[in-house]
HTML snippet that shows the backbone in 3Dmol.js (N, CA, C, O; Angstrom):
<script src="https://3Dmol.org/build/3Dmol-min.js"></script>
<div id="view" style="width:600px;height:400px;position:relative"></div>
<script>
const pdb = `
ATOM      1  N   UNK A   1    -105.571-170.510 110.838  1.00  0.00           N
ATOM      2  CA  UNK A   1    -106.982-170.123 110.685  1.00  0.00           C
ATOM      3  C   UNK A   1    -107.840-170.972 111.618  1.00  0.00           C
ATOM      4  O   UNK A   1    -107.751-172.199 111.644  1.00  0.00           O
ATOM      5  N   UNK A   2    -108.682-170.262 112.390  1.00  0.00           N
ATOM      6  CA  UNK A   2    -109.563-171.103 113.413  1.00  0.00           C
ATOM      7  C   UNK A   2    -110.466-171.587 112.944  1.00  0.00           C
ATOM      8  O   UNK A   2    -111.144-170.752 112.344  1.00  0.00           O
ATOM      9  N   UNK A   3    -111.029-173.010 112.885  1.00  0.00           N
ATOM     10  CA  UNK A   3    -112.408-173.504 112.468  1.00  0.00           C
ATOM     11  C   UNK A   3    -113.458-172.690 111.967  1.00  0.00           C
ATOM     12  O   UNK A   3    -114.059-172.856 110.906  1.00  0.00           O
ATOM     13  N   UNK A   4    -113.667-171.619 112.978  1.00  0.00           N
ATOM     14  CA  UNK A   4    -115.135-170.832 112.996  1.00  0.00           C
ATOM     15  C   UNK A   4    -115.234-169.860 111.836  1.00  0.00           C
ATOM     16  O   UNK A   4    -116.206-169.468 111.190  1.00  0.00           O
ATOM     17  N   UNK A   5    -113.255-169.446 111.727  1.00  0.00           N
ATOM     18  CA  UNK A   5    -113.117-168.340 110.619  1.00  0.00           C
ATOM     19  C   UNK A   5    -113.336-169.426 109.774  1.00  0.00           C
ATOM     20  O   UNK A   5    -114.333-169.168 109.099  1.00  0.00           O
ATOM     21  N   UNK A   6    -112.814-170.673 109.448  1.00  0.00           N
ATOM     22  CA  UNK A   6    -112.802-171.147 107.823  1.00  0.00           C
ATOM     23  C   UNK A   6    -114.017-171.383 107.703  1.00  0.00           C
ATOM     24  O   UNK A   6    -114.224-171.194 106.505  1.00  0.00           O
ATOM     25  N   UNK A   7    -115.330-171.790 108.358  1.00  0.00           N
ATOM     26  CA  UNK A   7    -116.361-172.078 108.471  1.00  0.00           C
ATOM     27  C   UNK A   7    -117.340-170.665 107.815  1.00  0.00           C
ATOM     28  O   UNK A   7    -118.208-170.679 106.941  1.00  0.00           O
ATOM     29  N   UNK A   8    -116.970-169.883 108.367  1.00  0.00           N
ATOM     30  CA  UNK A   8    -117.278-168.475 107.746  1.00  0.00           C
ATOM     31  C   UNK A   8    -117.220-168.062 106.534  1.00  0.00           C
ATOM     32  O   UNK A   8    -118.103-167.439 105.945  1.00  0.00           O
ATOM     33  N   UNK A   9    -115.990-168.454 106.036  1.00  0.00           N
ATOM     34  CA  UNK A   9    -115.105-167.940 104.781  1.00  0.00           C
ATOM     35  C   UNK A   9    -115.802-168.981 103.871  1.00  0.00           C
ATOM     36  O   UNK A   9    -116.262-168.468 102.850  1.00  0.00           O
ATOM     37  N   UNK A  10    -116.038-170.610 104.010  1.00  0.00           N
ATOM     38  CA  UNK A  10    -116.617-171.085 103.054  1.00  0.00           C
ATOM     39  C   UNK A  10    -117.767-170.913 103.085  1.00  0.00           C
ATOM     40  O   UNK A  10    -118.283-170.879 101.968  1.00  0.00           O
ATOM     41  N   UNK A  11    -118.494-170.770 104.001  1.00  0.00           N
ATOM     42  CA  UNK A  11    -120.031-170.255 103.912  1.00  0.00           C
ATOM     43  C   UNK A  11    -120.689-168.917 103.125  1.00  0.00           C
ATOM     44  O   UNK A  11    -121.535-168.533 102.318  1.00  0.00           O
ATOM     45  N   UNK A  12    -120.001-168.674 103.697  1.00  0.00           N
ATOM     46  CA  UNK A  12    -120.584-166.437 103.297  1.00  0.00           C
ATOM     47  C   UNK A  12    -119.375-166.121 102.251  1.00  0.00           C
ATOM     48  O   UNK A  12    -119.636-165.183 101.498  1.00  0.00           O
ATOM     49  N   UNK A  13    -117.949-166.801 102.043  1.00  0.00           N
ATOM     50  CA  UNK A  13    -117.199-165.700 101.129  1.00  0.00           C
ATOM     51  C   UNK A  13    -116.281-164.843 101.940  1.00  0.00           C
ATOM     52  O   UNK A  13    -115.464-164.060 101.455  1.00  0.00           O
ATOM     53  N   UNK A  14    -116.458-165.028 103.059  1.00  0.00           N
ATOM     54  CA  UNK A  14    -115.975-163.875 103.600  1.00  0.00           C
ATOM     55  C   UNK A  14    -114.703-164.081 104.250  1.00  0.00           C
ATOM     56  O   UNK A  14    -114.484-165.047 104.982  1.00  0.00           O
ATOM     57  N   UNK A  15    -113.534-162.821 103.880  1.00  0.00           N
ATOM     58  CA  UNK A  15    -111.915-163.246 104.936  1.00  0.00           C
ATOM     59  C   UNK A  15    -112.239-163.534 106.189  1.00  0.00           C
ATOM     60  O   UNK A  15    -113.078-162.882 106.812  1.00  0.00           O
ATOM     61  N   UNK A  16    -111.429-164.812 106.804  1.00  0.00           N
ATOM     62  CA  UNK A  16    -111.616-164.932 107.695  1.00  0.00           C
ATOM     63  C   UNK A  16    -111.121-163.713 108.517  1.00  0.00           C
ATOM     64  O   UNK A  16    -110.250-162.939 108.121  1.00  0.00           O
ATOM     65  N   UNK A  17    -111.887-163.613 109.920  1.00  0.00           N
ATOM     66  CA  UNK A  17    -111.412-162.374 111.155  1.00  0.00           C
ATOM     67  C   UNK A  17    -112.733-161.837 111.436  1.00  0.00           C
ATOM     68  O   UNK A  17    -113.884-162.219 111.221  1.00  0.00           O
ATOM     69  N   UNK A  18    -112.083-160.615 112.100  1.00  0.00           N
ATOM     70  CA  UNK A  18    -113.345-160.164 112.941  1.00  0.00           C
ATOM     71  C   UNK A  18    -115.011-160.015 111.954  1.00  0.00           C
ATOM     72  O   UNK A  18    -116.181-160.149 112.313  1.00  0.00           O
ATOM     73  N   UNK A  19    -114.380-159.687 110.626  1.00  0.00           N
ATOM     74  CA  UNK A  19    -115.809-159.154 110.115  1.00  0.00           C
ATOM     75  C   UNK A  19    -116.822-160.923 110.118  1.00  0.00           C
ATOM     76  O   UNK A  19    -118.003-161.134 110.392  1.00  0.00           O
ATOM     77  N   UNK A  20    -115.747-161.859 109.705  1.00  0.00           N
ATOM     78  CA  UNK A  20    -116.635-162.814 109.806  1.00  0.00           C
ATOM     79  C   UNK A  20    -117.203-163.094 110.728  1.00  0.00           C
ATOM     80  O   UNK A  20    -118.390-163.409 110.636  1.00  0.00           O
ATOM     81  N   UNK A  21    -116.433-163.073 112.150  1.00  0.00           N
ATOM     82  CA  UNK A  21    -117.283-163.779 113.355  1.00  0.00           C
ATOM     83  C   UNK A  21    -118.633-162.781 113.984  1.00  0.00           C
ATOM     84  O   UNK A  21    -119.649-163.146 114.575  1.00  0.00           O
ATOM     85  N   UNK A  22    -118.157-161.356 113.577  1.00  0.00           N
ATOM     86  CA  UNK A  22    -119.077-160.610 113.520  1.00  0.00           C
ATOM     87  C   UNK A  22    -120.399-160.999 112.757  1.00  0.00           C
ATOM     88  O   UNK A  22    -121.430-160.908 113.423  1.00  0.00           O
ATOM     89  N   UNK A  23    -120.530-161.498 111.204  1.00  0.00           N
ATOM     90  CA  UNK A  23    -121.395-161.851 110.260  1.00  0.00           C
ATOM     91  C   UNK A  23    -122.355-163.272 111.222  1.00  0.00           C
ATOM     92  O   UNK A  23    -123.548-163.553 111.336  1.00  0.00           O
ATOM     93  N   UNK A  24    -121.205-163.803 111.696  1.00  0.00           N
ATOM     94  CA  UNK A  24    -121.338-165.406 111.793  1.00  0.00           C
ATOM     95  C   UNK A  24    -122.061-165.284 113.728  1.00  0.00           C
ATOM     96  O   UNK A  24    -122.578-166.175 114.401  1.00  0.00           O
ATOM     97  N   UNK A  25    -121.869-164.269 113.976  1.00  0.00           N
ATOM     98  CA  UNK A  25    -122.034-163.789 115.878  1.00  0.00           C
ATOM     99  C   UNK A  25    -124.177-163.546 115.411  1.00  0.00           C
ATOM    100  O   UNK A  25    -125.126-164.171 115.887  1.00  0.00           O
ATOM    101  N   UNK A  26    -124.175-162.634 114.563  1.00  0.00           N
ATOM    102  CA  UNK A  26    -125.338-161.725 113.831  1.00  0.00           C
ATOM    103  C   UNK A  26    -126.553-162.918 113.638  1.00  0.00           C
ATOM    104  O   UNK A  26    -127.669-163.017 114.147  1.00  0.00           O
ATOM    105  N   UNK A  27    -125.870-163.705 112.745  1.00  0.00           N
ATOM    106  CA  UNK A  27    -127.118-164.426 112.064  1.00  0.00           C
ATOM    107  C   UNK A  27    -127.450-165.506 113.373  1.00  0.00           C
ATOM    108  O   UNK A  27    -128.591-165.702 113.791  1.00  0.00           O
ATOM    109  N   UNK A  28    -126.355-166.087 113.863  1.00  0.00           N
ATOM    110  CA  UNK A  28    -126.706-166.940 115.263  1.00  0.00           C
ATOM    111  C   UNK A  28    -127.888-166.207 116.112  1.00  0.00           C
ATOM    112  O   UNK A  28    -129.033-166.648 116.211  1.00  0.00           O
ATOM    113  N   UNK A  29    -127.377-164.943 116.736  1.00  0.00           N
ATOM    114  CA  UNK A  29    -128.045-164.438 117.473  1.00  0.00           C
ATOM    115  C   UNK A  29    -129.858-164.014 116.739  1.00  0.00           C
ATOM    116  O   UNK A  29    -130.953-163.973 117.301  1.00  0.00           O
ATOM    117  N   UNK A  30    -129.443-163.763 115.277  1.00  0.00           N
ATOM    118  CA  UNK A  30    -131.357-163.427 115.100  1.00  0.00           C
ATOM    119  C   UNK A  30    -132.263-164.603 114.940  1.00  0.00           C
ATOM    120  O   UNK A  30    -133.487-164.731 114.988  1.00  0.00           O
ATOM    121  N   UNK A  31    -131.006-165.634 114.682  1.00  0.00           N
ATOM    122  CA  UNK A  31    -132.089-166.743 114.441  1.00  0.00           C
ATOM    123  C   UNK A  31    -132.286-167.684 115.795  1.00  0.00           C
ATOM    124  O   UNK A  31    -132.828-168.789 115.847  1.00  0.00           O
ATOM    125  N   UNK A  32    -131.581-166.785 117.066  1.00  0.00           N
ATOM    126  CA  UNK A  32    -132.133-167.802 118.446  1.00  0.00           C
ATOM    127  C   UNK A  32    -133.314-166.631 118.881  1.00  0.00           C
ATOM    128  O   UNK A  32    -134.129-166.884 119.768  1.00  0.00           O
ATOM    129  N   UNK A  33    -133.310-165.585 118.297  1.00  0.00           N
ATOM    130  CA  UNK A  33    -134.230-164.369 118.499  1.00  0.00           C
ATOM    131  C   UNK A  33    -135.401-165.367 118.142  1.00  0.00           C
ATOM    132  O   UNK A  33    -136.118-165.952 118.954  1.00  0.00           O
ATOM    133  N   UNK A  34    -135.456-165.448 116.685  1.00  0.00           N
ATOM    134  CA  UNK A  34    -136.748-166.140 115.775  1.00  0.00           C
ATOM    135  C   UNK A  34    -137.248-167.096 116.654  1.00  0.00           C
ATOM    136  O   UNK A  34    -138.407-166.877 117.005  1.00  0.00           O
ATOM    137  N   UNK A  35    -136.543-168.425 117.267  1.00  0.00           N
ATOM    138  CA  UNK A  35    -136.817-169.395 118.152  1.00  0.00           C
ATOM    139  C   UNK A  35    -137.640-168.911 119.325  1.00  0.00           C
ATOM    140  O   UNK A  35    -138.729-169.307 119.741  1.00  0.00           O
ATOM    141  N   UNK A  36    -136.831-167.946 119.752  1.00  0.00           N
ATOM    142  CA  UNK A  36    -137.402-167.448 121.294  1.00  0.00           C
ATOM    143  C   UNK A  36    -138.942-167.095 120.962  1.00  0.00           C
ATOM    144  O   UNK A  36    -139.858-167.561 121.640  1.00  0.00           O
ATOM    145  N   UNK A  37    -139.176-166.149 119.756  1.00  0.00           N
ATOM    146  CA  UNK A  37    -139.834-165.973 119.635  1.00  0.00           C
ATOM    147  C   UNK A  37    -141.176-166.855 119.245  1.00  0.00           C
ATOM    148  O   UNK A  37    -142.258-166.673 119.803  1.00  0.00           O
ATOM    149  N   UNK A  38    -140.897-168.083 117.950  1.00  0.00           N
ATOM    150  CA  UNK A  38    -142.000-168.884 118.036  1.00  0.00           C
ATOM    151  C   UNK A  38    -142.489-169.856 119.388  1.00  0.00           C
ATOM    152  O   UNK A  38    -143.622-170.145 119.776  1.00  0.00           O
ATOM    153  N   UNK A  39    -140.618-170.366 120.129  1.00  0.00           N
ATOM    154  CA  UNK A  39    -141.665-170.788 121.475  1.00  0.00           C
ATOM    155  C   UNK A  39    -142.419-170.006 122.208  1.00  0.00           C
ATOM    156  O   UNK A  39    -143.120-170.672 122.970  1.00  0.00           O
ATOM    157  N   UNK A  40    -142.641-168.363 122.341  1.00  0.00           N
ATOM    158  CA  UNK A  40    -143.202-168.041 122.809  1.00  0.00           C
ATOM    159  C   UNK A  40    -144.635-168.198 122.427  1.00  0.00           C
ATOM    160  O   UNK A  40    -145.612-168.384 123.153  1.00  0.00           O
ATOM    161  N   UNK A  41    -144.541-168.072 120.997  1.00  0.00           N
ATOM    162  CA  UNK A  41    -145.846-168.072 120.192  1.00  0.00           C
ATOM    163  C   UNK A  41    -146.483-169.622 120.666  1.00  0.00           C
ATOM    164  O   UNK A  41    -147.704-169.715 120.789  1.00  0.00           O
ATOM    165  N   UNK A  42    -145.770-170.601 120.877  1.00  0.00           N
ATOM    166  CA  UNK A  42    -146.324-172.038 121.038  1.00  0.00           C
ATOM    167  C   UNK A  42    -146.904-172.116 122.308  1.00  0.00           C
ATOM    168  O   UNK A  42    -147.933-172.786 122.395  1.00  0.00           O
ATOM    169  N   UNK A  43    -146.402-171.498 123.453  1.00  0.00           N
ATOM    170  CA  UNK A  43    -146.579-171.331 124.829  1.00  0.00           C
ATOM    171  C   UNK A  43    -147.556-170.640 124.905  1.00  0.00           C
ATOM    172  O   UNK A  43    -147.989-170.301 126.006  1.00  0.00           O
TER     173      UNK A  43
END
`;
const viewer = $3Dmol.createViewer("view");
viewer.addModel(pdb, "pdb");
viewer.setStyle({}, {cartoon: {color: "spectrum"}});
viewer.zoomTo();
viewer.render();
</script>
């Protein structure tokens, strides 16, 4: 089991594999969205 899957699996519950890194790919990406977005707001 790779780090990122067990990292997944104790976080969210979820079997490790694709659905996790998928889950774990998702929330990364909206919450560098959110960032992008307030530095824009700061700028």
């Amino acid at each position: 089991m790779r780090m990122r899957d067990a990292l997944a699996f104790a976080t969210f519950g979820y079997p490790p594999g694709e659905r996790a890194r998928e889950t774990l790919a998702g929330l990364v990406g909206a919450r560098l969205c959110r960032l992008d977005a307030l530095v824009a707001d700061i700028n």
